[in-house]
C-alpha positions in Angstrom: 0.0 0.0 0.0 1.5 3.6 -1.1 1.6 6.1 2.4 0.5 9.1 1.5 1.5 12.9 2.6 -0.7 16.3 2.6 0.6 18.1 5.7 3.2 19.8 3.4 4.5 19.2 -0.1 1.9 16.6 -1.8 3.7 13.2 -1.1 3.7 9.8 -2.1 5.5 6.8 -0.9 7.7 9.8 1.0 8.5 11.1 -2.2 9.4 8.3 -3.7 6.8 8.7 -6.4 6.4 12.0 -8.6 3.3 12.5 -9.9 3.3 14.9 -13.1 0.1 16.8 -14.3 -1.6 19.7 -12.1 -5.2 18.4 -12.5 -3.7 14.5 -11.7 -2.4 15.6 -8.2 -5.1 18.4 -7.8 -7.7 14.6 -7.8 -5.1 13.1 -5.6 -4.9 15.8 -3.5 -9.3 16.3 -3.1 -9.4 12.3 -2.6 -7.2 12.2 0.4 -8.5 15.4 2.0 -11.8 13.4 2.2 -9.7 10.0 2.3 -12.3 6.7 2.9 -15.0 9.0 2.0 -17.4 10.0 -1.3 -16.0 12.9 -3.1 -18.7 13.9 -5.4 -18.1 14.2 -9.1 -19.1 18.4 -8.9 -16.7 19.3 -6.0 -13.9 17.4 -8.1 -14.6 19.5 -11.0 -14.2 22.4 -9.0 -11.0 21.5 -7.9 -9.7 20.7 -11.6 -11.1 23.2 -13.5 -11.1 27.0 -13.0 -14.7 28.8 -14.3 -16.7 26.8 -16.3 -15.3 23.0 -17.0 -15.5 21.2 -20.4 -18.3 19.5 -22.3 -16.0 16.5 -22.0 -15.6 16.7 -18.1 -17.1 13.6 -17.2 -14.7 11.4 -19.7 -11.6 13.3 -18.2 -11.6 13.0 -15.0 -12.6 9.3 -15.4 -9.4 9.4 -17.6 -7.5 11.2 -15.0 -8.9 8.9 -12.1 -7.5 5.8 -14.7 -4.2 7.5 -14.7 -3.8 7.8 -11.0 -4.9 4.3 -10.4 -1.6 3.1 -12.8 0.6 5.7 -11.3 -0.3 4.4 -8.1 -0.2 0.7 -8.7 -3.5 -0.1 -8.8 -4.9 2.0 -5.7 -8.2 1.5 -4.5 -10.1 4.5 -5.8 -13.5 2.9 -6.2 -16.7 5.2 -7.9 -19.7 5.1 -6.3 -22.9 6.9 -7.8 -21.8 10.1 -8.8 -18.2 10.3 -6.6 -14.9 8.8 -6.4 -13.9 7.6 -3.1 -10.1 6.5 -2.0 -9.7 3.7 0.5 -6.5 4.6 2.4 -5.2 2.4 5.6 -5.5 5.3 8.9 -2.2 4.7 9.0 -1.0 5.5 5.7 -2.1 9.0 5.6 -0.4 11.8 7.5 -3.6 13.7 7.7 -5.6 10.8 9.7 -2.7 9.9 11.8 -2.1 13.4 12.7 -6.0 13.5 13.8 -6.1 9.9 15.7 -2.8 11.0 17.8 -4.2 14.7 18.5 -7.2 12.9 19.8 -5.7 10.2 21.8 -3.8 12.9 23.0 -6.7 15.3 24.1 -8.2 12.1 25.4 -5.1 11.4 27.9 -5.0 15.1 28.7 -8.8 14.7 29.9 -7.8 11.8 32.1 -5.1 13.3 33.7 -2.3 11.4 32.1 -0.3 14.3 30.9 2.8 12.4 30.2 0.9 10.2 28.0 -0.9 12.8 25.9 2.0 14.1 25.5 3.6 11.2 23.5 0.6 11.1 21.4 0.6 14.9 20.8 4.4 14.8 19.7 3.2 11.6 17.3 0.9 14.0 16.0 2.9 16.8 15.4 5.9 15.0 13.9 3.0 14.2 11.0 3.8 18.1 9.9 6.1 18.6 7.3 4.6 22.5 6.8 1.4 24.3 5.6 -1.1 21.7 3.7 -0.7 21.3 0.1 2.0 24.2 0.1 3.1 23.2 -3.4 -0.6 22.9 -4.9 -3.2 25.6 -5.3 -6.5 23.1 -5.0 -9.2 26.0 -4.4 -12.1 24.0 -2.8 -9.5 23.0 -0.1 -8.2 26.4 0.8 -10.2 26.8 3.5 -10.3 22.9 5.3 -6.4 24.3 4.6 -6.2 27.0 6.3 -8.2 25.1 9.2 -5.7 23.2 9.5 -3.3 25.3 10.0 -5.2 26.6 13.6 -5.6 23.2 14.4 -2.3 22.4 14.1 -1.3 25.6 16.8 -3.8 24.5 18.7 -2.1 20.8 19.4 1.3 22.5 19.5 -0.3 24.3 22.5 -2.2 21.1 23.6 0.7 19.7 24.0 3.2 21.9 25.7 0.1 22.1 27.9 0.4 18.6 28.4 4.3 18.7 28.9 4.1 21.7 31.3 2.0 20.1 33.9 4.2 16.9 33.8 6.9 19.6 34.9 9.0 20.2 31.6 9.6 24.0 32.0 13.3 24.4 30.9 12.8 22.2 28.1 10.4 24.1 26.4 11.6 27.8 26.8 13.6 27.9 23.7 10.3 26.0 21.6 8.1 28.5 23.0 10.1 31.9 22.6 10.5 30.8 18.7 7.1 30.0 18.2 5.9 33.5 20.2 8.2 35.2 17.8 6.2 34.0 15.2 2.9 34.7 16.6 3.6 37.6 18.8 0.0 38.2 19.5 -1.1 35.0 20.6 -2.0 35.4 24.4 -1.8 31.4 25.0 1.3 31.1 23.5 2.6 33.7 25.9 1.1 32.7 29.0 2.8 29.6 28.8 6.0 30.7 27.8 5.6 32.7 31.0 5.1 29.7 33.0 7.7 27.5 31.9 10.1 30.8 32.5 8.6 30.8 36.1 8.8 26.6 36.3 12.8 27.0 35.2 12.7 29.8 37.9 12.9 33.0 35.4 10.2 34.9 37.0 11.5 38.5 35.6 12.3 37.4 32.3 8.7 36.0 32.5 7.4 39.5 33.7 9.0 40.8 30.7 7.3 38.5 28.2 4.2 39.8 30.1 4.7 43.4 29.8 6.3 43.2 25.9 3.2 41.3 24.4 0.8 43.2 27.2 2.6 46.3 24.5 1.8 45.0 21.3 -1.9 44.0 21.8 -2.5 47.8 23.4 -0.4 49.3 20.1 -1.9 47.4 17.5 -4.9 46.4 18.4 -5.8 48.4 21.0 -7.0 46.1 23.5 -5.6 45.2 26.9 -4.8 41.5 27.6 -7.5 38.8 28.2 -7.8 36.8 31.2 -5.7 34.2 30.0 -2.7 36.4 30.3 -3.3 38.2 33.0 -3.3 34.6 35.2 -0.1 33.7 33.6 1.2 37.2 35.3 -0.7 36.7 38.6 0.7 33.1 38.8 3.8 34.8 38.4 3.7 37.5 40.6 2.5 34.8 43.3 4.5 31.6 42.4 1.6 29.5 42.6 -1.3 27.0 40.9 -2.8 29.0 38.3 -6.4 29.3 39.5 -8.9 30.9 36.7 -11.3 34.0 37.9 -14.9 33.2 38.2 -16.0 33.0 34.0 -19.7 34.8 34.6 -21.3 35.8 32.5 -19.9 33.4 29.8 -21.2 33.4 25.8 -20.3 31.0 23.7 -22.8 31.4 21.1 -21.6 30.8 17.4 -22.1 34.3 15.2 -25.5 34.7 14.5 -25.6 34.6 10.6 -26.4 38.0 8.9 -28.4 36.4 6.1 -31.0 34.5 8.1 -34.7 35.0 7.3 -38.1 34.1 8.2 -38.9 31.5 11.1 -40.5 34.7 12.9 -43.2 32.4 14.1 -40.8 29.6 15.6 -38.9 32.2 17.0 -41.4 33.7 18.8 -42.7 30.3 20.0 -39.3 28.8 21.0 -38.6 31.8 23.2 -41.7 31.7 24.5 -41.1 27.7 25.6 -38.1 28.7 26.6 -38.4 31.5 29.1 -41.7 29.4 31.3 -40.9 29.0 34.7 -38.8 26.3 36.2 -36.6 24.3 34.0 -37.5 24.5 30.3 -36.4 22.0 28.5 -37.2 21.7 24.7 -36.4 19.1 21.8 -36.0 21.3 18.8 -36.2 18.2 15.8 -36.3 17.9 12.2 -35.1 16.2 8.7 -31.8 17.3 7.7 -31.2 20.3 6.3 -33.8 22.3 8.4 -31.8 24.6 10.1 -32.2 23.4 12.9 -28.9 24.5 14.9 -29.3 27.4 13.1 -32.4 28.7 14.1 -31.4 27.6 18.3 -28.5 29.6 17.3 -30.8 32.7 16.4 -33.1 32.0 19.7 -30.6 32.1 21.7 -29.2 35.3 20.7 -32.4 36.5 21.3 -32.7 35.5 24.7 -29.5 36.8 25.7 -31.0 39.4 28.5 -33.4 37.0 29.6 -30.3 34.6 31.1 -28.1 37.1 32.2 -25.5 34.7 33.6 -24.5 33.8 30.4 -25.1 31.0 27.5 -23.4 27.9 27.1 -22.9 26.2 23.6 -22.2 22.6 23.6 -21.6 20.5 20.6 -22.4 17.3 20.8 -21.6 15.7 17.7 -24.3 12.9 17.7 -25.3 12.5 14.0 -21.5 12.0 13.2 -20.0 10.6 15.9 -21.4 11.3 19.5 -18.5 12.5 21.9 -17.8 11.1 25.1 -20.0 12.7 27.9 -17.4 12.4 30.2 -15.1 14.6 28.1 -17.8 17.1 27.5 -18.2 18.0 31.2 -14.6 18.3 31.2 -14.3 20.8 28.6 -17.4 22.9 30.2 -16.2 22.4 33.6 -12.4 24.4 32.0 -15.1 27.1 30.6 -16.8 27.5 33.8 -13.1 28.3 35.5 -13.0 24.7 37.0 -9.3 24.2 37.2 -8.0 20.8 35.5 -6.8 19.5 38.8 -10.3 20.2 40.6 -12.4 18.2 38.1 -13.2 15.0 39.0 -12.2 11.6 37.4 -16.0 10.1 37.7 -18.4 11.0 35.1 -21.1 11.4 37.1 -19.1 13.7 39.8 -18.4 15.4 37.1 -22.2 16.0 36.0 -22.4 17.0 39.9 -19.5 19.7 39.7 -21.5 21.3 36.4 -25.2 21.1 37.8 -22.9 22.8 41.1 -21.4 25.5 38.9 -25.1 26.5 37.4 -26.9 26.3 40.4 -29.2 29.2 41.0 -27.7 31.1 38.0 -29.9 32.2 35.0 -28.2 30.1 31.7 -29.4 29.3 28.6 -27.9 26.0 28.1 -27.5 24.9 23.9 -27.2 21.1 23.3 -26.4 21.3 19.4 -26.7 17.7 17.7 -28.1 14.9 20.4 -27.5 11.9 19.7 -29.8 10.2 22.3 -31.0 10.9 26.1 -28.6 9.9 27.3 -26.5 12.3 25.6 -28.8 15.0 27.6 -29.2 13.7 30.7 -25.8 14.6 32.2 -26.1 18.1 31.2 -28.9 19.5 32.4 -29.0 21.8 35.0 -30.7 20.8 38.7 -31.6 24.4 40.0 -34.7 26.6 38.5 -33.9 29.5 36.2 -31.5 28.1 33.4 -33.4 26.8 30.2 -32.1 24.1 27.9 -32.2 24.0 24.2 -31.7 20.7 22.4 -31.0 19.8 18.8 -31.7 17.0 17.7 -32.3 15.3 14.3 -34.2 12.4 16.8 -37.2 13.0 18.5 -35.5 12.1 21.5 -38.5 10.5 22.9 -37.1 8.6 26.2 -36.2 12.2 27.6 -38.3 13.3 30.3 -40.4 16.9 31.0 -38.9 17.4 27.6 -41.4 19.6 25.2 -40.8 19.2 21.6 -41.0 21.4 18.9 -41.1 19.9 14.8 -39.2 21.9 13.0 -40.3 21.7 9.0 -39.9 23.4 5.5 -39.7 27.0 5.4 -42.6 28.8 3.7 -42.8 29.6 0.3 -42.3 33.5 1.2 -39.3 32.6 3.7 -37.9 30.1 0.9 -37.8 33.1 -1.9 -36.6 35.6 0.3 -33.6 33.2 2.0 -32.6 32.6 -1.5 -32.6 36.5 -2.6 -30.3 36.8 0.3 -28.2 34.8 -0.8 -28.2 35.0 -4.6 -29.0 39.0 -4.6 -32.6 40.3 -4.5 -32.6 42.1 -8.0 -31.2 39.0 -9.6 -33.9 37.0 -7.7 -37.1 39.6 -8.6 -35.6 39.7 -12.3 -36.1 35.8 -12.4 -39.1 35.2 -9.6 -40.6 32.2 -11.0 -37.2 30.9 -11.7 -36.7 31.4 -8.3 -39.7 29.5 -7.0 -39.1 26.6 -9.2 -35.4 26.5 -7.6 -36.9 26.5 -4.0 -39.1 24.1 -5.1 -37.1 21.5 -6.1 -34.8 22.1 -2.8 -38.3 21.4 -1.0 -37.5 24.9 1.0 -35.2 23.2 3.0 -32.5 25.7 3.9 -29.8 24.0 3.5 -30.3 23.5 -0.3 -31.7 26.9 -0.6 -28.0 28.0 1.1 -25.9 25.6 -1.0 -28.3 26.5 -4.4 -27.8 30.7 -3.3 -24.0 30.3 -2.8 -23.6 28.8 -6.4 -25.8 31.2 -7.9 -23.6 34.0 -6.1 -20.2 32.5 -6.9 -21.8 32.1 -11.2 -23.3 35.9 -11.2 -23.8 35.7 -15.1 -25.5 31.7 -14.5 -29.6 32.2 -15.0 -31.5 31.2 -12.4 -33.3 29.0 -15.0 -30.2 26.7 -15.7 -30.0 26.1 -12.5 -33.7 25.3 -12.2 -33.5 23.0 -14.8 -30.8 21.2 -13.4 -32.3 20.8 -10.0 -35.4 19.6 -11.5 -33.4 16.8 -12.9 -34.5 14.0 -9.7 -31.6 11.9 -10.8 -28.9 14.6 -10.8 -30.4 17.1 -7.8 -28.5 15.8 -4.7 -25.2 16.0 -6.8 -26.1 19.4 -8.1 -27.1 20.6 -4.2 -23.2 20.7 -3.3 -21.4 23.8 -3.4 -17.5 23.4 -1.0 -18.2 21.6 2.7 -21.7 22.1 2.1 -23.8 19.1 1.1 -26.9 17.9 1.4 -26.5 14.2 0.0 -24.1 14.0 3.2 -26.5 15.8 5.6 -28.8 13.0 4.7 -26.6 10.2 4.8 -25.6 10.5 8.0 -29.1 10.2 9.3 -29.6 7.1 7.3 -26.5 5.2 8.0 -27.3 5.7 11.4 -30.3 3.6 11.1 -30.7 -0.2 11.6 -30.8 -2.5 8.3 -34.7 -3.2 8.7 -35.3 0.7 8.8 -33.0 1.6 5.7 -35.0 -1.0 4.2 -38.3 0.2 4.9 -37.6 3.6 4.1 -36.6 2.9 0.6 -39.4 1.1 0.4 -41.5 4.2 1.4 -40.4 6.0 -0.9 -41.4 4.3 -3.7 -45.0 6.1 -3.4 -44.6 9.6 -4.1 -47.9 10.7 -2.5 -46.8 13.5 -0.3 -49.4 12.5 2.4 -48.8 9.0 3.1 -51.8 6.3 5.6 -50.5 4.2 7.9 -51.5 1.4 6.1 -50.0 2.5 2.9 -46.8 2.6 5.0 -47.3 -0.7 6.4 -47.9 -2.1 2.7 -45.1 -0.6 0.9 -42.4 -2.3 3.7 -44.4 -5.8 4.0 -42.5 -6.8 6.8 -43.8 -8.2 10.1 -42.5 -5.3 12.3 -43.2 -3.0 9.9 -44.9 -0.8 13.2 -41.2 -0.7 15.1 -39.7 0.3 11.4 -41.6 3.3 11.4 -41.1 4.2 15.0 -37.1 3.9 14.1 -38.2 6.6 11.2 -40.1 8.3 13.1 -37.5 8.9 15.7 -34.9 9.6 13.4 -37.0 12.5 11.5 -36.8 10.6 8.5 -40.8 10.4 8.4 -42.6 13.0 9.8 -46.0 12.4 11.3 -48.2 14.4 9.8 -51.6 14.0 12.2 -54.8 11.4 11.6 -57.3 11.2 9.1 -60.9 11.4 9.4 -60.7 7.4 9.7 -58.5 7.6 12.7 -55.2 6.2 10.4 -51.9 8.4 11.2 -50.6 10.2 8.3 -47.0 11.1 7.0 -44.8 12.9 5.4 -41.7 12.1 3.5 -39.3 15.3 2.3 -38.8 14.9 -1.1 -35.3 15.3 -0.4 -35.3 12.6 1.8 -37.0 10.9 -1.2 -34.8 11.0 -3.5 -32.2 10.2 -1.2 -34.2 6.9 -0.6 -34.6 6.4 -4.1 -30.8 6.4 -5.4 -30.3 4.1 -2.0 -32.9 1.7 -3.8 -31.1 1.7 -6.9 -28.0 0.3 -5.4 -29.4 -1.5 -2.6 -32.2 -3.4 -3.7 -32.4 -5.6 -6.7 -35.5 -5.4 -9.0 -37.9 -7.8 -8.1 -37.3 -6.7 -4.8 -38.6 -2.8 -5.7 -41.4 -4.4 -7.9 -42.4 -6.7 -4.4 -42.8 -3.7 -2.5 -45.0 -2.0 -4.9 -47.3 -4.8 -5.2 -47.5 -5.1 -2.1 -49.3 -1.2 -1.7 -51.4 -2.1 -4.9 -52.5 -5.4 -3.7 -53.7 -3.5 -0.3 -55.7 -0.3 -2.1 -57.3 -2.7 -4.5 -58.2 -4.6 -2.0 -59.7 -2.1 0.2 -61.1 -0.2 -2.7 -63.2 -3.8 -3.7 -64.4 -4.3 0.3 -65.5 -0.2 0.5 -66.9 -0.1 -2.8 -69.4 -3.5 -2.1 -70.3 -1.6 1.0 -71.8 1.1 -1.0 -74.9 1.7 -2.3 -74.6 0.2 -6.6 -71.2 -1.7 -5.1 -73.5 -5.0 -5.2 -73.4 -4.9 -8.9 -69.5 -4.8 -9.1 -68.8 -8.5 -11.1 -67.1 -10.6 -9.1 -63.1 -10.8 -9.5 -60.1 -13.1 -8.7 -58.1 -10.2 -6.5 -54.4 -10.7 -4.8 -54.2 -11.7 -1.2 -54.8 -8.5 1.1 -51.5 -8.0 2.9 -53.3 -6.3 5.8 -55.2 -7.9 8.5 -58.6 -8.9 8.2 -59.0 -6.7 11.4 -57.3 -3.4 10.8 -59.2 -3.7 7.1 -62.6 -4.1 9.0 -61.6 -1.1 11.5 -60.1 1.0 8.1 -63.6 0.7 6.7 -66.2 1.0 9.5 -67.6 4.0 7.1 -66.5 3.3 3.8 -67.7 6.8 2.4 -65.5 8.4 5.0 -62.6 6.0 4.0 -63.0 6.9 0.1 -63.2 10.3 0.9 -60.2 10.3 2.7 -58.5 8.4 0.1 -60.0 10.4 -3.0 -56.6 11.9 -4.4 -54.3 9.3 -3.3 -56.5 6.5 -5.7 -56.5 8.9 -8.4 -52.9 9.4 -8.1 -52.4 5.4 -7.9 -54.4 4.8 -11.0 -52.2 7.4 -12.9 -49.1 5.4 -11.4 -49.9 1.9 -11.9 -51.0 2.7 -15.5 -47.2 4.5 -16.0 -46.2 0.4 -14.6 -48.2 -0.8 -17.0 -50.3 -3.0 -14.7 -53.6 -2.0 -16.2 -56.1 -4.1 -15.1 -55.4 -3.4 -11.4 -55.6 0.3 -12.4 -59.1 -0.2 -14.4 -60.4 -2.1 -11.0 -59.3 0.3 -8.4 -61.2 3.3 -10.6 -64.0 0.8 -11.1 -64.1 0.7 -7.5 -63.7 4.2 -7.1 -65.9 5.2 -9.4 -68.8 3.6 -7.4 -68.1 6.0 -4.9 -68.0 9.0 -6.8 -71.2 8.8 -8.5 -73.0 8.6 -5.1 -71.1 11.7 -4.5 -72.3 13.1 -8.3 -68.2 14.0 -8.4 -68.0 14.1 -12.5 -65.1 16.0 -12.6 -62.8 13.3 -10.8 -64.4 10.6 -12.7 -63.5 11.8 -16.1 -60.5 12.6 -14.8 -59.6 9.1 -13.6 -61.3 7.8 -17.0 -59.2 9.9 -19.5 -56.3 8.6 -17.6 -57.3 4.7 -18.3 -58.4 5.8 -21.9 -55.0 8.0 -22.5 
């Protein structure tokens, strides 16, 4: 297997191997970024081509993907859909082993073991051979880049943070004066070149570092030190334990963005839930690609004189991968001045030290991205007065006193105006019904309305009907909603993968009916499965179906985003073979013709209906009986969807089953004299 180098000069086989071509390393280069994951075919076009690619794009870069596969003896670069993935051994790639180390490192650090995080932070840092990619302009990865960059400071100082408190002062004076030099304004850097001077007992040449970068912050920027620095020189001054001043009131709120729009009513309704006496705690929930951090984001900012002791923002990480509880409280307990040597080693003395540190203040607490209740649980607050604020793509159902607040689509209004935010509003009110067919095939989810705005903004002279036309391309949306890190195919995925086999299943199985508003039973057909009920709970839970109340005969409803949709659909492609998408089907037609022929013969004229051979019903004998205690009620309910299914199943070309459902139908509507729905379900037989 070839090792592999992007922290630096582009590397293979530690040089080793040259590769020649721009655009052939440029591929190289986005694959291992994203190493072990999908790159999709638009962000790799980015990356090759400056402005608008050639016609011919598709056949190149398959070309160029052949090249690299020779040049590197045979890797595994496999295409999946409409992306390229490389499958790279953790190991074998500097940018993953720099990651794994800097988090066993951090881990260490958490449990006290300094010396040990220590050795993994070294392990890490030895990985860097200078900036990323510093002989390759890639422009989609300038940014992840420059990210890397910080992060890389930021396990330098993880580190000497590390060797400090295992008592290495002398040793790291000369590391940290060089690395000051080069970031003179960096208070941490500072404060703990100041401590190691005091630790190798150089307490005025410490005092000095103090009052020279204390200089430059007031000359060039103007603003006195933080607090970090000005513990550094108190520690100093008293030649003891650094102990960190009291935090309050503390804001760790992400920026709010500057382009948001609508949501007034969920606003307004959210702060409401969240300023009620006691304890609030709400379960803000929702598909992917709602917004929904976003908007707890904007709430909170809103409600920032309402908790005047502050707001805490914790990420979670759950869709991804969930992080440790234990480490969270560690990391909020440093926030809330909690000295590392004065947190606990026991999670759940550790909860105790944070429900301690919030007691009787007023905080807005922000759990961003819960994976389950337990993920909650350890972070709530025990007094009255705080409020908590959870994101969640789950309903989070197991979590106690919780209320819970769906967060769907944005309007139609809120959809056209987000994207003239983005996009420009002249551009937008040049091309309005562009426009609305653009946030129509993005469903009004935000997220696609963000990624499809940013495209339009970085292609100013690209109509907003081309882009329409693209999107309304179902087989080609998801890879056209992907514009830099943002991605809705991903958003989705996530959710998905995180599901069991059954409910990954059953879900592409759902969305093989495109009726917007799906019955219960419908649902219950289309996965013909014996535990079809705990499949939808599992969707349910996950926001992947939406409940979307009861009908008139008592069956639940749902929803399925037709993002989600066609999310399902490609999974079907792949996933399930043929006969197994043609099963499923029947399965829904078997149960509506079915219940069509037992409502119809209920009906006034339904006597007359000639006796036919029909498919086993799939449902049970009971739940049909229950279905149609008032067959009018049950046609009525069912009106559009049959007229809907007759248009389908003629498309299948299963015509018979199509002519006996409107048979059935049609018995129906003539006690209801509706002429205008009979002709219309007749011209579709006779079309």
């Amino acid at each position: 297997m070839a090792k592999f180098g992007v922290l630096g000069p582009l590397r293979v086989d530690d040089g080793d191997l040259r590769l020649r071509g721009e655009r052939q390393r440029s591929l190289l280069a986005m694959l291992l970024f994203r190493a072990n994951q999908d790159v999709p075919v638009p962000q790799l076009v980015d990356a090759l081509w400056v402005g608008e690619p050639p016609k011919s794009y598709a056949s190149n870069l398959h070309t160029y993907v052949q090249r690299l596969r020779r040049r590197l003896d045979g890797a595994a670069i496999d295409h999946t859909g409409n992306a390229y993935r490389i499958r790279v051994n953790p190991r074998d790639l500097d940018l993953l082993v720099f990651r794994a180390e800097a988090a066993e490192g951090r881990k260490a650090a958490a449990q006290g073991d300094h010396v040990r995080a220590a050795e993994h932070l070294r392990r890490a840092l030895r990985q860097w051979r200078g900036n990323p990619l510093i002989d390759l302009h890639v422009p989609p990865l300038d940014t992840e880049a420059r990210g890397l960059e910080a992060e890389h400071l930021a396990v330098l100082e993880d580190c000497i943070d590390a060797e400090l408190a295992s008592g290495k002062h002398t040793e790291l004076v000369g590391e940290l004066t060089a690395l000051l030099a080069e970031n003179p304004l960096r208070e941490r850097t500072a404060a703990q070149l100041m401590l190691a001077l005091q630790g190798a007992g150089r307490q005025a040449e410490a005092l000095e570092v103090y009052q020279r970068t204390r200089g430059r912050l007031v000359e060039e920027l103007g603003v006195e030190p933080s607090g970090v620095l000005r513990r550094a020189q108190a520690t100093v001054l008293r030649s003891e334990e650094l102990t960190p001043p009291t935090p309050w009131p503390i804001c760790q709120l992400p920026s709010d963005l500057l382009d948001f729009s609508g949501r007034d009513k969920e606003i307004d309704e959210l702060a409401g839930l969240l300023t009620g006496p006691g304890m609030p705690l709400v379960v803000l929930n929702g598909e992917p690609g709602a917004g929904k951090s976003t908007l707890a984001t904007k709430v909170a900012h809103k409600l920032r004189n309402e908790f005047p002791d502050g707001q805490l923002f914790i990420p979670l990480t759950g869709t991804a991968a969930p992080r440790d509880v234990g480490a969270l409280l560690n990391d909020v307990l440093r926030a809330l001045g909690v000295s590392g040597s004065a947190i606990p080693d026991d999670v759940r003395a550790r909860a105790s030290a944070y429900r301690g540190q919030l007691t009787d203040r007023r905080v807005l607490v922000v759990l961003d991205d819960a994976a389950d209740p337990a993920h909650v649980r350890a972070l709530l607050p025990g007094t009255p007065g705080s409020a908590v604020l959870v994101t969640s793509r789950r309903r989070l159902s197991a979590l106690e006193g919780a209320r819970r607040f769906e967060l769907g689509p944005l309007s139609d209004d809120e959809a056209g105006e987000l994207l003239a935010r983005i996009a420009g509003p002249e551009r937008v009110a040049t091309e309005r019904k562009s426009a609305a067919r653009i946030a129509a095939a993005c469903g009004n989810l935000p997220l696609a309305l963000r990624i499809a705005g940013t495209r339009l903004a970085l292609r100013p002279n690209l109509p907003l009907a081309a882009l329409a036309d693209k999107l309304e391309d179902v087989l080609r949306r998801l890879d056209e909603l992907t514009v830099s890190d943002l991605q809705l195919r991903g958003s989705i995925a996530l959710s998905y993968q995180a599901l069991g086999q059954e409910a990954q299943r059953g879900l592409r199985a759902i969305a093989r009916c495109r009726n917007e508003n799906q019955p219960g039973w419908a649902v219950a057909a289309l996965i013909n499965q014996p535990d079809a009920d705990r499949t939808v709970e599992e969707l349910v839970e996950a926001g992947l179906l939406v409940p979307n109340g009861a009908d008139a005969t008592g069956e639940p409803r749902y929803r399925l985003h037709d993002m989600v949709r066609v999310f399902a659909t490609e999974a079907g492609v792949e996933a399930d073979s043929r006969d197994e998408r043609v099963a499923s089907v029947r399965g829904l037609v078997d149960a509506a013709l079915n219940l069509s022929d037992a409502a119809a013969r209920l009906l006034p004229g339904g006597e007359h209906l000639p006796a036919v051979e029909l498919p086993p019903q799939p449902l049970p004998a009971d739940f049909v009986a229950k279905l149609l205690a008032d067959p009018r009620v049950w046609f009525e309910t069912e009106r559009a969807n049959l007229l809907s299914a007759v248009a389908s199943i003629t498309a299948l070309g299963w015509r018979r089953d199509a002519e006996l459902i409107m048979d059935r139908l049609a018995v129906y509507l003539r006690l209801r004299r509706n002429h205008a729905d009979l002709r219309t379900g007749y011209d579709i037989l006779g079309a």
